[in-house]
LODOLO-329619 format. One line per 8 residues: number of its first residue (from 0); for each residue x, y, z of C-alpha. Coordinates in Angstrom, 1 decimal, decimal comma, always signed. Example, Ala and Ser with C-alpha at 12.3 -4.5 7.8 and 13.67 -1.06 7.14 Angstrom:
<bakols>
0> +12,3 -4,5 +7,8; +13,7 -1,1 +7,1
</bakols>
This chain:
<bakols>
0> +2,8 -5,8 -33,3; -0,3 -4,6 -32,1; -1,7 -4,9 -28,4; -3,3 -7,8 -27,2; -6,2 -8,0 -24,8; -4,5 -9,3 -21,7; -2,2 -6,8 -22,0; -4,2 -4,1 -21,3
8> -5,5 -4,1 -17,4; -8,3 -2,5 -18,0; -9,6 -5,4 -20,6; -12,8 -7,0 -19,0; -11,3 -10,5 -19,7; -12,1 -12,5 -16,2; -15,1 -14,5 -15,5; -17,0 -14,2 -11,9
16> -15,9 -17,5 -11,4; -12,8 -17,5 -12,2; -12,6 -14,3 -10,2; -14,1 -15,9 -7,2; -11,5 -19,1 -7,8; -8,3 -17,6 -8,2; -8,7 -14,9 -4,9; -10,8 -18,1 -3,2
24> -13,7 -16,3 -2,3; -17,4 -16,9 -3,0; -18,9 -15,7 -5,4; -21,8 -14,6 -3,6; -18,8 -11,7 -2,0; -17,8 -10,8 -5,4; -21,8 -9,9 -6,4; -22,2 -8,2 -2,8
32> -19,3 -5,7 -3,8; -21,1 -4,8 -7,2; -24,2 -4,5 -5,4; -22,8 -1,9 -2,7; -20,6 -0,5 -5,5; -17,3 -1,0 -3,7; -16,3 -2,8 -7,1; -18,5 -2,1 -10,8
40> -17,0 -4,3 -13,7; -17,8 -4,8 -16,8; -20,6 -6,6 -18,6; -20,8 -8,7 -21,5; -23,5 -8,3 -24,1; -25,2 -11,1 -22,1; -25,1 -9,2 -18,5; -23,0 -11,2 -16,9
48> -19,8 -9,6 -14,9; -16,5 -9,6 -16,9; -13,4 -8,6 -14,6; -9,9 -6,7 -16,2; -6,5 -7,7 -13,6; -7,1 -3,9 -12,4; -10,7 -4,6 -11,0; -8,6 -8,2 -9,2
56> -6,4 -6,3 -7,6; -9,1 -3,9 -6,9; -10,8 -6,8 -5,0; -8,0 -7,8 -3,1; -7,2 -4,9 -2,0; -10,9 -4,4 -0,7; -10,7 -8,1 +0,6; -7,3 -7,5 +2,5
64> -9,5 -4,4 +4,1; -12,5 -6,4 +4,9; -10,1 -9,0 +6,9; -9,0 -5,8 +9,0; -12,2 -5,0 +10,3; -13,3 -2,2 +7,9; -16,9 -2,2 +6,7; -18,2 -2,4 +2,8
72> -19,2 +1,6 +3,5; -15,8 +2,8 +4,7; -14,0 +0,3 +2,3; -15,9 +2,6 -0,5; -14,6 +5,7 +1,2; -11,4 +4,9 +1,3; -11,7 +3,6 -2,5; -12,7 +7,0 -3,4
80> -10,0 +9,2 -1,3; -7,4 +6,7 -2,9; -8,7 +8,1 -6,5; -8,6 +11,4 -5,0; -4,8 +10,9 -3,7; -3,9 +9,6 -6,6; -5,3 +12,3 -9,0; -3,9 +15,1 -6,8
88> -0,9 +13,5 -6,9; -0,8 +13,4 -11,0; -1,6 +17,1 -11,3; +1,2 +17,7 -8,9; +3,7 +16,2 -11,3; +2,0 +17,7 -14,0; +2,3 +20,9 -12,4; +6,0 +19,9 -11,6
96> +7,0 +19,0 -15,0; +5,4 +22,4 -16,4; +7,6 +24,6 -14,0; +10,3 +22,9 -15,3; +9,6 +22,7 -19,2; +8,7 +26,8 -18,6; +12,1 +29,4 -18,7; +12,1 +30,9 -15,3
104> +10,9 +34,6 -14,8; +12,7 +37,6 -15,3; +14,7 +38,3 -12,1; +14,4 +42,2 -10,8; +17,5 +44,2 -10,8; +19,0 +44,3 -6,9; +19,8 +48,0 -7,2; +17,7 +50,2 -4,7
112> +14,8 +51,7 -7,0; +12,9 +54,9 -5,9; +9,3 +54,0 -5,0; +7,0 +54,7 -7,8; +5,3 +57,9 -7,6; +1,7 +58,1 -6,4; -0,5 +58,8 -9,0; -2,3 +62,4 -8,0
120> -6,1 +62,1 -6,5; -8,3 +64,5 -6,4; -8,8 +64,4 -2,7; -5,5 +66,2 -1,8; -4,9 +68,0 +1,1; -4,0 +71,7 +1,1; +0,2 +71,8 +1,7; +1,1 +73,8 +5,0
128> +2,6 +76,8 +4,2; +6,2 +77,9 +5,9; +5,3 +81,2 +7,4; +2,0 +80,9 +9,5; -0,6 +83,4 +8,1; -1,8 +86,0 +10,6; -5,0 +85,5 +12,5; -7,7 +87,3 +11,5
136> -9,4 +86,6 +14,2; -6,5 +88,1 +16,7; -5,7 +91,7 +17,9; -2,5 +92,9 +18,1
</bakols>
């Protein structure tokens, strides 16, 4: 059966006014949030605002805000470290969920290994010999 409209939150389906009705604010808020771009819905093919359930809840949210004393500016802040959260949080489990679809690596033997041998350079210092040579410089 294939999807309807309303079931998709993201559908542009609402009115201003019957935005403005059913959260009983004005409408004049609801064009004041687009304005400051706290909120951008859709538009029809006439211009005027069309509303999906996620931009409501969106405006509820940002309404329940407003009551607590936050301003339009640090409402849109918060808005946009929300998104932020909540993409850091999906790459996380997408992170998560390769480390667990991937076989572990290889684990290293626990015997003690030798240290790898230094490759030679050509700045090498000259080995000390066991038997000091005589001083040429000396007279004995």
């Amino acid at each position: 059966m294939p999807e309807l409209p309303f079931d998709d939150e993201h559908a542009p389906l609402y009115s201003l006014g019957q935005v403005a009705e059913m959260l009983q604010v004005r409408q004049a808020y609801l064009r004041r949030l687009d304005e400051h771009d706290v909120i951008s819905p859709s538009r029809s093919s006439g211009g005027q605002r069309r509303y999906s359930r996620a931009d409501i809840m969106t405006v509820r949210h940002v309404t329940d805000l407003a009551d607590q004393g936050m301003t339009l500016i640090a409402i849109r802040r918060i808005l946009e470290l929300e998104r932020e959260l909540a993409d850091a949080r999906r790459q996380l489990q997408e992170a998560q969920g390769h480390l667990t679809n991937t076989p572990p690596p290889p684990q290293e033997d626990t015997e003690r290994r030798d240290p790898p041998e230094r490759p030679a350079s050509h700045h090498t210092l000259p080995q000390a010999s066991p038997t000091p040579s005589p001083d040429p410089l000396s007279r004995r």
